[in-house]
Each structure stands twice: as C-alpha cells, then as structure tokens.
C-alpha positions in Angstrom: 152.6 125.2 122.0 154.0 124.1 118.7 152.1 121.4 116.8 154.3 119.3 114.9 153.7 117.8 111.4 150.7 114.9 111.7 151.9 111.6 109.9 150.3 112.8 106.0 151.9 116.0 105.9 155.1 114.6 107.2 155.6 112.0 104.9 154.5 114.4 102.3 157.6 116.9 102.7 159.6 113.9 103.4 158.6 112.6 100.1 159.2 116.0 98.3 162.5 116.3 99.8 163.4 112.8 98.3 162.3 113.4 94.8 164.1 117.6 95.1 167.2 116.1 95.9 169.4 114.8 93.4 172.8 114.1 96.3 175.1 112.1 95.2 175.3 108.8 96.5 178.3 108.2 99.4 180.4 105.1 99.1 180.5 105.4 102.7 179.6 102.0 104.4 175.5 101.6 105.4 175.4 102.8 109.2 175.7 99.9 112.1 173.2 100.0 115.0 174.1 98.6 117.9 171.5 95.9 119.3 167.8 97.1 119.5 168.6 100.4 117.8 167.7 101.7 114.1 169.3 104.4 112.2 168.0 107.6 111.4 170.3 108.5 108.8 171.2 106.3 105.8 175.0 107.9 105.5 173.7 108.7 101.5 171.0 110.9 101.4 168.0 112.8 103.0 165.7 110.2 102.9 163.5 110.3 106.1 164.0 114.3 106.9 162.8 117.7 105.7 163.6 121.3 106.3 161.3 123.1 109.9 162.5 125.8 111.8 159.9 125.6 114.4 160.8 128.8 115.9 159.0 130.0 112.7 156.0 127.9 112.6 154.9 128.1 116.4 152.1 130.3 116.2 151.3 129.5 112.8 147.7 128.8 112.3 147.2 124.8 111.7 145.9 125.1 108.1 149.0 127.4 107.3 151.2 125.2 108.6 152.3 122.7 105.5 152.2 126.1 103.2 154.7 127.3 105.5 156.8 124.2 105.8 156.8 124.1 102.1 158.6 127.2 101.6 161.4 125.7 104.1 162.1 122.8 101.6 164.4 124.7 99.0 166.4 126.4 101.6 166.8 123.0 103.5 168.4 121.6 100.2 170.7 124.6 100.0 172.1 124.2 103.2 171.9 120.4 103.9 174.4 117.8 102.2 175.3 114.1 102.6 179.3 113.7 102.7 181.4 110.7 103.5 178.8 109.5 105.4 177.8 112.4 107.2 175.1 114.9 107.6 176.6 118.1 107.0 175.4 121.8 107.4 177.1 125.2 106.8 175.4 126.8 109.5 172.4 128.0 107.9 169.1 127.4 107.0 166.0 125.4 108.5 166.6 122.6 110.7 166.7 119.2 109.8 163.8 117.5 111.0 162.6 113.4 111.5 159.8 112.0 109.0 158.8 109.8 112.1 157.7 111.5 115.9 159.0 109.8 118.5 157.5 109.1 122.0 160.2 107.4 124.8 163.4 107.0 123.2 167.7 106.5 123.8 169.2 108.5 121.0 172.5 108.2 120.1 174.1 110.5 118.2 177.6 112.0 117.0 178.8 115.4 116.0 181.8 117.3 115.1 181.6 121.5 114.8 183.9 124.2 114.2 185.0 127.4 116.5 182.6 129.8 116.9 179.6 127.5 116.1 176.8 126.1 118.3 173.9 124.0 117.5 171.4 121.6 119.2 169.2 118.8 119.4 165.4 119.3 119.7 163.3 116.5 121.2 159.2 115.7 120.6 159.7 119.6 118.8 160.7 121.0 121.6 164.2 122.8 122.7 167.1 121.4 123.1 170.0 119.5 124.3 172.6 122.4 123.7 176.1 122.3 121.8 178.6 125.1 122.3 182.1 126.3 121.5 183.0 125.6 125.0 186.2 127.6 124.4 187.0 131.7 126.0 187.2 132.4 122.3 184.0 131.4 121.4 182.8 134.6 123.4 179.7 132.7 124.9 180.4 132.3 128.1 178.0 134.7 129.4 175.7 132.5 128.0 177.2 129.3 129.8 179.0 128.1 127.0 181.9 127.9 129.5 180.0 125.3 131.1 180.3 123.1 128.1 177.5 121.3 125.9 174.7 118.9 126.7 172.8 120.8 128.6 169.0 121.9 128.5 169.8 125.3 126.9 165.8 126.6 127.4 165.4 125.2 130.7 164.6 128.5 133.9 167.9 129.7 135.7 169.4 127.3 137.9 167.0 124.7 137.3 167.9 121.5 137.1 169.3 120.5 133.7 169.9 124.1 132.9 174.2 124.2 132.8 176.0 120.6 132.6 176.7 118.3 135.6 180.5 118.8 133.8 182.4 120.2 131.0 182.9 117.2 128.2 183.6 118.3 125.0 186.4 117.3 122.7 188.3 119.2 121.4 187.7 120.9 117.9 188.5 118.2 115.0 187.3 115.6 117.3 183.7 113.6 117.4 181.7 113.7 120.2 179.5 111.4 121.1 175.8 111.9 122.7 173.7 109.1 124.4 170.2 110.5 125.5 167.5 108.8 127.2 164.1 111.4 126.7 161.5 109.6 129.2 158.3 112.0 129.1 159.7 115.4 129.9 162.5 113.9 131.6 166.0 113.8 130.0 169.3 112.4 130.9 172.3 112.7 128.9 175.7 111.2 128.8 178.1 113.7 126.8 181.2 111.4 125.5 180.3 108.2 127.9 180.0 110.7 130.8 176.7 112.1 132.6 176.0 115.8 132.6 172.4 115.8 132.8 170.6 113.7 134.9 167.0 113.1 135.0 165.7 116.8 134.4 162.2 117.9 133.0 162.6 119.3 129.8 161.0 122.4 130.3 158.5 123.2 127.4 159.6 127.3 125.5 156.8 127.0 123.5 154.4 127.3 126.6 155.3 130.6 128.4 154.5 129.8 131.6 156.3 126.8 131.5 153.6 124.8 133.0 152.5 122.2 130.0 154.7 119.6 129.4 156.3 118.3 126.3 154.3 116.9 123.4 153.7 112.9 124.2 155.2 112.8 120.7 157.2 114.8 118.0 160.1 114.8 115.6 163.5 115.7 116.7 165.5 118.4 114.9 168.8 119.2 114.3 169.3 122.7 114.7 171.3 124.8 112.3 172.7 128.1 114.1 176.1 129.6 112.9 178.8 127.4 111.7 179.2 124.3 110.4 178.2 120.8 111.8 178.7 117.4 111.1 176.1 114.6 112.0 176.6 110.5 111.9 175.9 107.2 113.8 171.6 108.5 114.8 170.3 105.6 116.2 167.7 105.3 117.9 165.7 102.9 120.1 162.0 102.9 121.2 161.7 102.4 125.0 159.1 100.0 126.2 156.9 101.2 128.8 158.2 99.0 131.5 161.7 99.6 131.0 160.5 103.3 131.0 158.8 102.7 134.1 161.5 101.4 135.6 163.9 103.8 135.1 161.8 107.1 136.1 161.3 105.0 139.0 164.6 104.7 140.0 165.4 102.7 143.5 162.9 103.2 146.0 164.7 102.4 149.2 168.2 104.7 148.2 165.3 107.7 147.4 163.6 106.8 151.3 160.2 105.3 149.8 158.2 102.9 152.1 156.0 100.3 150.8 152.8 100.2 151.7 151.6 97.1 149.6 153.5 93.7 149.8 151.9 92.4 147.0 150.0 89.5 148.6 147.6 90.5 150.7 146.1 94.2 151.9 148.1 93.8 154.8 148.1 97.5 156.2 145.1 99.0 154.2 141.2 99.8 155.9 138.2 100.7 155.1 136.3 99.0 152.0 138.9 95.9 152.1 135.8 93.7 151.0 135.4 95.4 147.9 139.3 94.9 146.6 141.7 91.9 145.9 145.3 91.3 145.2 145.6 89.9 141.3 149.0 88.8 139.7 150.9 91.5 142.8 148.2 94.3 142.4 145.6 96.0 144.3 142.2 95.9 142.3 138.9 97.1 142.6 136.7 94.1 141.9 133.8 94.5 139.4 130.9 96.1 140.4 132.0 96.9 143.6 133.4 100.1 145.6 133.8 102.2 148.3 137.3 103.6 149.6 140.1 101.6 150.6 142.6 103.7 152.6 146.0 103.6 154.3 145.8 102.2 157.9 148.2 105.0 158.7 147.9 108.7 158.1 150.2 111.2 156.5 150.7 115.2 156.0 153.5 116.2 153.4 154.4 113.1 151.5 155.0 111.7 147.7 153.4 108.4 147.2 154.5 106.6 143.4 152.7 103.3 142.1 151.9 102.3 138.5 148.1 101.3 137.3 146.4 99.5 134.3 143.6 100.8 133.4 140.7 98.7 131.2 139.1 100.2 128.6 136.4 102.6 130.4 138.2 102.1 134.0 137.9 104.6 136.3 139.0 105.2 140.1 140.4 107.9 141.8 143.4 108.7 144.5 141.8 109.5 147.7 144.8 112.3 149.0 144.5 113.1 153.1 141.3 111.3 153.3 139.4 111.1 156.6 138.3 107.6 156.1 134.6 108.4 156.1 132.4 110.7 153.5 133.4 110.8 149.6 137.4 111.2 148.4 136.4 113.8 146.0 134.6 116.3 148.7 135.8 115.3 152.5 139.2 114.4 151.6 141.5 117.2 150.4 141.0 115.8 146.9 140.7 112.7 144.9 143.1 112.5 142.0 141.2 111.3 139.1 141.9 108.0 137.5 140.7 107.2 134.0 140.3 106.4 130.6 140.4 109.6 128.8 140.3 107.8 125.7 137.0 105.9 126.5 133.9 107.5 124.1 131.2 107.8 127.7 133.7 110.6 128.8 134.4 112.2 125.9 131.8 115.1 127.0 133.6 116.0 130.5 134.6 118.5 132.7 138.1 118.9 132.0 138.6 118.4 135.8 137.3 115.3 135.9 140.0 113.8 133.6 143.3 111.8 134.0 145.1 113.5 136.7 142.8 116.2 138.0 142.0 117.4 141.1 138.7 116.3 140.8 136.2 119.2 140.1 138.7 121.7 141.2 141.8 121.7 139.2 142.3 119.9 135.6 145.1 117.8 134.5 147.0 118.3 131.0 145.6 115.7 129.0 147.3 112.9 126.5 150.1 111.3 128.9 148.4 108.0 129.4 150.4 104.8 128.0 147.8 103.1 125.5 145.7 101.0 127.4 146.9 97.3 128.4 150.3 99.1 129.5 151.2 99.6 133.2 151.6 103.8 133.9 153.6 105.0 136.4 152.4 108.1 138.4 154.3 110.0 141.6 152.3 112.3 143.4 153.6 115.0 145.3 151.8 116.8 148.4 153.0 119.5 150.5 151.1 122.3 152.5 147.9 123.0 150.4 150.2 122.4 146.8 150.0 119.0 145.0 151.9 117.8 141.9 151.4 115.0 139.3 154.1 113.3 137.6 152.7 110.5 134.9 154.9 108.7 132.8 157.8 111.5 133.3 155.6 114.3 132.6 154.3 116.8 135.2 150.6 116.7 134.3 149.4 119.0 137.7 150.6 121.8 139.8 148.6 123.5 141.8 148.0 124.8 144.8 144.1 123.9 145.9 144.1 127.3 149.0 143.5 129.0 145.5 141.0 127.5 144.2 137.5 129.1 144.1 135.5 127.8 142.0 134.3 124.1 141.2 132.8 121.1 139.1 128.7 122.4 139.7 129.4 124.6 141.8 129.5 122.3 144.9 132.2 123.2 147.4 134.8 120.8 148.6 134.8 121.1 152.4 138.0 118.7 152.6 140.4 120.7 149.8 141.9 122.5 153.1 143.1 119.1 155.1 146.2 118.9 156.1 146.7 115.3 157.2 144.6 112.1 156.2 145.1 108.5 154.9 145.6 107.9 151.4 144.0 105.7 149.7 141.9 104.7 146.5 138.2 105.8 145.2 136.6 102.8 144.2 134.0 103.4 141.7 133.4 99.5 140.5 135.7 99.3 138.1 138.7 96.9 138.0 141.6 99.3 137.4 144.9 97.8 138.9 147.7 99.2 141.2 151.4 98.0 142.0 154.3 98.9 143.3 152.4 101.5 145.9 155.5 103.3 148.0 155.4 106.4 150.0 157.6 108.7 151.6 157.0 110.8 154.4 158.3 114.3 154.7 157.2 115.3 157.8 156.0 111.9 159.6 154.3 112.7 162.7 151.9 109.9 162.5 153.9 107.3 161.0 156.5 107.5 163.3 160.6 108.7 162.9 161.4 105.6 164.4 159.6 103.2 161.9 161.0 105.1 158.9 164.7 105.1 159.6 164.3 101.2 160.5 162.6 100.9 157.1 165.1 103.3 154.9 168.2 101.3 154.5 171.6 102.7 154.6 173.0 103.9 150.8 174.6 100.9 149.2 178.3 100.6 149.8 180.8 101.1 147.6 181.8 98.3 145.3 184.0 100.2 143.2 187.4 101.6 143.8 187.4 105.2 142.8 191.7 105.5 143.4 192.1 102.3 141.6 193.9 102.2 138.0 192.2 100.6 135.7 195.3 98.9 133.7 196.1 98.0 136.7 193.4 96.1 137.6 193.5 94.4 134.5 197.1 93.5 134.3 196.8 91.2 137.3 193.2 89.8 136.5 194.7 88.6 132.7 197.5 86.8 135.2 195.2 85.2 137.2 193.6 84.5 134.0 195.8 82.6 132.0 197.2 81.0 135.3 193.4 79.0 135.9 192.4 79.1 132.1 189.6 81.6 132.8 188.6 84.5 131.5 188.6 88.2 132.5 184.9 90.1 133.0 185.4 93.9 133.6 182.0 95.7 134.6 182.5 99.2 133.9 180.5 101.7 136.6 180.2 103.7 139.8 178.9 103.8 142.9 176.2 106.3 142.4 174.7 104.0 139.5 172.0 101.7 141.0 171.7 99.0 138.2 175.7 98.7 138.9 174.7 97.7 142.4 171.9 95.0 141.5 174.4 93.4 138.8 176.8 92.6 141.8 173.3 91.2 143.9 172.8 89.2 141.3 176.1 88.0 140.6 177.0 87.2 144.6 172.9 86.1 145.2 172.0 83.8 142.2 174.0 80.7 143.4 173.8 79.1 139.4 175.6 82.6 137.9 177.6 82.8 141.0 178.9 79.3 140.6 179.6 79.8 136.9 182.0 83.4 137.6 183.7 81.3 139.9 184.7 78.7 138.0 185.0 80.5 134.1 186.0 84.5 135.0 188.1 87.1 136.6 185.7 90.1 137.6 186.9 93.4 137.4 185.6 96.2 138.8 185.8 99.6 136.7 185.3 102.8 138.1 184.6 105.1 135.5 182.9 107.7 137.8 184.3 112.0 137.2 186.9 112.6 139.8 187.7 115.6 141.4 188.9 117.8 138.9 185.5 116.6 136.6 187.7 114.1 134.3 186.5 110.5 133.6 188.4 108.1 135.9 189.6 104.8 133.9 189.4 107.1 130.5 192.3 105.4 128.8 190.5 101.9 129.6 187.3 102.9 128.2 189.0 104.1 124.9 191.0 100.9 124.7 188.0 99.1 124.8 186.1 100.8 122.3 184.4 103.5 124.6 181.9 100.3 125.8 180.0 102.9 128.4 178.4 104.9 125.5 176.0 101.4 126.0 175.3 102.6 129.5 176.3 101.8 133.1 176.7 98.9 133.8 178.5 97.3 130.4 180.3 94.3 130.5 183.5 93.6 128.1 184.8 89.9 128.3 188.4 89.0 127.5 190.1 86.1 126.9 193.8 85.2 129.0 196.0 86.7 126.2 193.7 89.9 126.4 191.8 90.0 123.0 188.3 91.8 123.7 185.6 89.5 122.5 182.7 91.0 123.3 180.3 94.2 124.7 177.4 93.8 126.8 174.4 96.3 126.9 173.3 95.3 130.4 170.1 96.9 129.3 169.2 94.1 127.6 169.5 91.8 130.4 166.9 93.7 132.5 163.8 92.3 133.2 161.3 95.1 135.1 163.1 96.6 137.9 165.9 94.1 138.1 168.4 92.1 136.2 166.5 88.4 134.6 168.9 86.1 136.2 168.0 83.9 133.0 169.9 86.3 130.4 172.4 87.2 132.5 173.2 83.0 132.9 172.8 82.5 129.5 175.7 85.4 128.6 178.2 84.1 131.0 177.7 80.7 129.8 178.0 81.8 125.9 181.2 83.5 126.9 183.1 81.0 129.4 186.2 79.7 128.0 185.6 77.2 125.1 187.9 74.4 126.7 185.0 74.3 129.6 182.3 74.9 127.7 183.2 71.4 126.1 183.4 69.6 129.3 180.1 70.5 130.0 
C-alpha cells in the first residue's frame, strides 16, 4: 500500500517547488469559494503542490521515498504551468499532488481536456475518479470510455462505482464541473450537477487483494496521462464527523432498518440491564460495572448500524448471535471488539483484539477510528458464517469465521459456528456510548414477517413532478408572486434524494416556517432528476440559475416578483445531525421574505 508523504517531507517538496518556480504571476482574479469551502489552487502559481507519480513510488522503500520524489520536482515544473487562472498540463510528467492530506472531504473541481486525452483524480493517494474522451474517436471504449467520466476507473468488474450511473460530459471546449463527497472509502460523485456514482467503496490498487481500505488520510493528485488538461475552481471542504455520519447513514426506514433503542429507556433489551443506563439518548455501560446486555429478540442473517463514543481507554465489545449466557467472545459466534486502539495499556496486543476484530479469531485493519470525543459510526453485516465491518465508510473486516483455525492462546471458540442468537453488547466496565442502534433482518424467523413490514414504512411519495417544465412552473409562481407581493422559492431535487424529502417535513411540519412560506413565498418544486434517455430534466433552469445543484440536492434559489435571482442556498448548511435545524432554516426564510413585510414586522 502506498505511503504518502508525512507532513515534513511534504512541505519540504512543497517548499522547493515554490522557491524552483519562477511562473509568472496571473492577473486572473483570486479564486471564490463558495461558503465553508477553501481553495486549493491560488489561480497564480504552484504554491501548495509538488510533482508524485505514485505508481512510481508504491513499493519504494520509506527511507527512499523523498530521494525519489525529489527527482519528480524538475519534470513537474516542465510540464506544469499557471495560465489565466488555470492549472495547466500538456499531458506529461508526474502528477500534481496536495501539500496537505485530506481525511473526509466535498471537493469541487473543474476541468476542460482535449480529444484523445484522459486524466484523473486521485483521493487519500489512491486511484481515481476517471476522465475520458467519451467520444468513438477517442478509441477507448473498450475501456468504458463510452461510458463517459467520473467513474471509479480501478474499481473490480461490475462493481459498484466501476462505469458511471450515466454519460455527462461536455462537449470538448467546454468546462466540466465535478462535485465529490469521499466519506472513508466511500465516494459519490455528481459529474456537471448530475449523479453518476453513488456511494461506492473506492476500492484500494495498491493492495492486491483488494481487501485494505483506503488510507484514513492522503493527498489528492491530479493525474497527467496523454493530452492536455485544464484545472480551476478546487475547493475543498472538511466534513465534520457528524455530518459524515449522517450521510453514510443514509435513511434508516427507506433502507428497512428497525430500531431497537428508543433512546429513553432499555425498553426491549435483557440480560445485565442493571449494569447499563440511557445518558443524553445513548446506551452506556456504567463504570465499573459489566456483564452482557442483549436483544430481547434473536436474529440469523442481519446488518445492525449504531455509532459509539469511546473515552480514552474504553473498551466493550459487540456480542453477534449471542446465546444470552457464557462470554460474547467464546459462546456467541463472536464479539466484535470495541476499543481505543490509541490508548498506551493496548499498545502490546494481539492484533485480533483490536477495533473491529473478531475477537481472537480474525483482526480488523487498524486506524479508522474518529479521534476520540467524536461519535463513529459502524454497520455490521452477518450472513451464514461471513461477517463484515464497515466503520466510518471503510470496510475494516471480511471474513468468513467456518475458516478460521487458529486463535488468540490457542483457546477455541465453541460459539464461532452459531447461526442465530441475540445481539447485544460486551460490557467490560467501561462507559463507552451507543446511539442510534437499528437492525435489519434478512431472513427474520424469530422476529416475525409480520412485525417488520408494520415497522418498514412505505418509500416516501413523490413530491416532485418528473413531466413537469420547469419554466413552466416558474412563469406562473412569478404571477402569483407579484399578484400577493411574495416571493418565489424554487427547491431544486428528486424523488430518490432523501434530504429533498425531510426539507418538505420540515416545511409542512414546523408550524413557525410553515406559517412564514405561507405568508412571504411561492414554492416551487424542481425536478432535476435524469430522465429516460439519461439527460438532466429542468437543465435549462439549472443553467439559468447559475447551475445552483453543483451545491447539492436540495438547494434553494429565491426570487423576487419581477424574477431577479437573489440568492443560493446550500441546504447543507442548514442540517443539523440527521435532519434539517428548523432554527436555520427559519432564520433563511425570514432574511429573505419580501422587504415590505419584513418592515411590518
């Protein structure tokens, strides 16, 4: 696995780099992040990168590596230019690579290539979000280049990711435009405001069995491979563990999960219930105290997702198809560890006895933990004898425990082979917290067919009209508009998108913001879902408003009666957790009602 640059050694090349190169200072104006973003890129020189071709450097001992990166630097100046603005490459030489390594990000990003070319964008080191000549002349089709860009070149056959949810490129001469959310291993990206990868692992080329994730961190490079490409506009945005959270999480009831905690009381759980309470909505372990507290109810195949906090030194475990009686770790089929890796006392373990291991039998990739006094969030997946662990977006265990024939001192685990049990967690006196505990059946004998399609509600109706035009739509609302001095608020979307459909709960279901539409706006509804022949409904409206989606779904644009667009929205700043804070969203419509009312106020 490729070891990228540590924090010296970058800085050193990025600082050698900036005393090499003697560029010309563009006119061009300093770059504009939107809201919460910072750019990458100055628009006048090469401040903040350096020349890497990792390809090169992967098996590279360590203490060769900076000699070897050194000898990248005059090439990378050969090949590299600042113009207008712009990053600019003629197609060869190393890639340009990030002084800084980046964790959970949204990148945004433009480009602009030539015929023939192709290029890409590496994240945490690793390849890449792909760019092609989409075109018959490019002669890449074989390759998928037919497909069209934005896709996760490296990723298997057919896996998820691999080829692009839809072809859309501009044409040559144009920019394109790429908004990327990279959430552990898991990438989505929205190619020119529309989605062609959704929430795929990453897969990592420079482990060949594809089994260790991505590094936690790394630079991103812009690779060089053939023809000439422009860069501009990188921004880029730190994502906050929560908001992370959130949005690996996704919407439990749409995705069939049940939840077994209400976050009051243990309601539903057995066994050591003496030894746990409910703090601030979360199961915890009180201090000094243990034993096993386990799902009334029992399961075979499932997933089960929650998030923890862990203190400094905590430690507890996941009992998986427990029996209720005995020790997790031995009479269940395993106990998924729980633990500071970080804390000194372990610092001599088994590796399967840390963070995500099947304890004793099966070890867990290490260094996917959030830092401690952050909330992780952790899926679990268990089918037949195989169990998988997702944490923070990364797939930290896969194995299959039938195989497993050796173990932590030699002791066997007479439970590994269980196929049915409660799940629950370890204990082990330490006040490590849990929230947000769902699960979802796949088979379901014991919890009963009945019970889960009672609890699984129906997908959310549609709330967009996917025949409607746009202009349209607008037309009449700027009418209605002018008629009752209000003001028009178009919420750009589509069914599929989840956020879309808790903006409209919180619009119709917080009576303050649902008196204050009523009285100051004309909603609007956008679809801007692909339609049938993969081209971007409402296209024309998104362009006349200044192509507000590359913010995201939802965005809101407010206009006033005569039409003039006064603002953009990033929704994403009006979350709060797992839902919209009906605080922010309040305070927007008021800043934005028409000024006539505003006074009356």
């Amino acid at each position: 696995m490729l070891r990228t640059l540590n924090a010296r050694s970058s800085a050193s090349w990025a600082a050698l780099v900036a005393v090499l190169v003697l560029v010309c200072e563009s006119f061009a104006d300093e770059p504009s992040p939107p809201e919460g973003f910072r750019a990458l890129f100055n628009g006048k020189d090469l401040n903040g990168w350096y020349g890497h071709n990792p390809h090169d450097t992967a098996n590279t001992e360590a203490a060769k590596r900076s000699e070897a990166i050194a000898g990248f630097q005059k090439e990378f100046l050969a090949h590299w230019r600042v113009e207008n603005g712009e990053l600019v490459n003629d197609g060869n030489g190393p890639y340009a690579t990030t002084e800084e390594e980046f964790g959970d990000i949204e990148l945004l990003i433009d480009y602009k290539t030539v015929p023939q070319a192709d290029s890409g964008i590496y994240l945490r080191g690793s390849p890449q979000i792909q760019i092609w000549d989409y075109t018959k002349q490019g002669g890449k089709s074989d390759l998928g280049a037919d497909k069209g860009s934005g896709g996760l070149f490296n990723n298997g056959p057919k896996s998820p990711g691999k080829d692009p949810l839809l072809l859309a490129d501009k044409p040559f001469g144009q920019w394109n435009r790429f908004r990327i959310l990279q959430l552990g291993s898991r990438t989505t990206v929205f190619l020119n405001d529309m989605l062609v990868v959704d929430n795929a692992v990453m897969e990592n080329l420079w482990d060949g069995a594809r089994k260790r994730p991505l590094a936690a961190r790394g630079p991103i490079h812009l690779q060089t491979h053939g023809g000439e490409i422009r860069w501009r506009n990188i921004f880029v945005r730190e994502v906050p563990s929560d908001e992370a959270n959130s949005r690996l999480r996704g919407d439990d009831v749409a995705q069939g999960f049940l939840p077994l905690f209400n976050g009051i009381d243990l309601t539903g759980w057995s066994g050591a219930v003496d030894d746990y309470e409910v703090r601030e909505g979360a199961i915890v372990c009180k201090q000094g105290k243990g034993g096993e507290l386990y799902t009334s109810e029992e399961y075979d195949d499932f997933v089960v997702r929650l998030e923890f906090e862990l203190p400094p030194g905590g430690n507890n475990g996941l009992a998986i198809r427990s029996p209720g009686t005995g020790q997790p770790h031995l009479d269940a089929m395993c106990e998924l560890q729980v633990l500071d890796d970080t804390a000194e006392m372990y610092a001599k373990l088994d590796p399967r006895q840390y963070h995500g291991s099947a304890y004793g039998m099966v070890p867990a990739y290490r260094g996917y933990l959030r830092p401690l006094g952050e909330w992780n969030y952790q899926e679990v997946t268990v089918v037949g004898p195989t169990i998988k662990v997702e944490l923070n977006g990364s797939v930290v265990l896969d194995a299959d425990l039938s195989q497993v024939t050796e173990f932590k001192d030699g002791a066997p685990h007479p439970g590994k082979d269980r196929m049915s049990g409660h799940f629950g967690f370890a204990g082990h006196s330490d006040p490590v917290m849990f929230r947000n505990v769902a699960v979802k059946p796949l088979k379901d004998p014991s919890a009963g067919e009945a019970r889960v399609k009672k609890a699984v509600k129906k997908t959310p109706p549609e709330i967009y009209d996917t025949e409607a035009d746009g202009k349209e739509q607008i037309d009449e609302a700027l009418k209605l508009a002018k008629a009752k001095k209000k003001r028009v608020l178009l919420k750009f979307g589509a069914n599929w998108c989840g956020w879309c459909h808790k903006l409209s709960k919180c619009f119709k279901t917080e009576p303050e913001i649902a008196n204050v539409l009523k009285e100051n706006y004309v909603l609007v509804l956008i679809d801007v879902d692909a339609t049938e022949d993969e081209k971007q409904h409402n296209a024309d409206v998104i362009e006349r408003y200044g192509n507000p989606t590359r913010h995201g779904l939802p965005v809101l644009v407010v206009l006033d009666s005569d039409g003039k667009q006064l603002t953009t929205q990033d929704t994403g700043l009006l979350e709060e957790g797992d839902h919209h804070d009906p605080a922010k969203v309040l305070a927007f419509l008021e800043k934005w009602k028409p000024v006539e009312k505003a006074k009356k106020k």
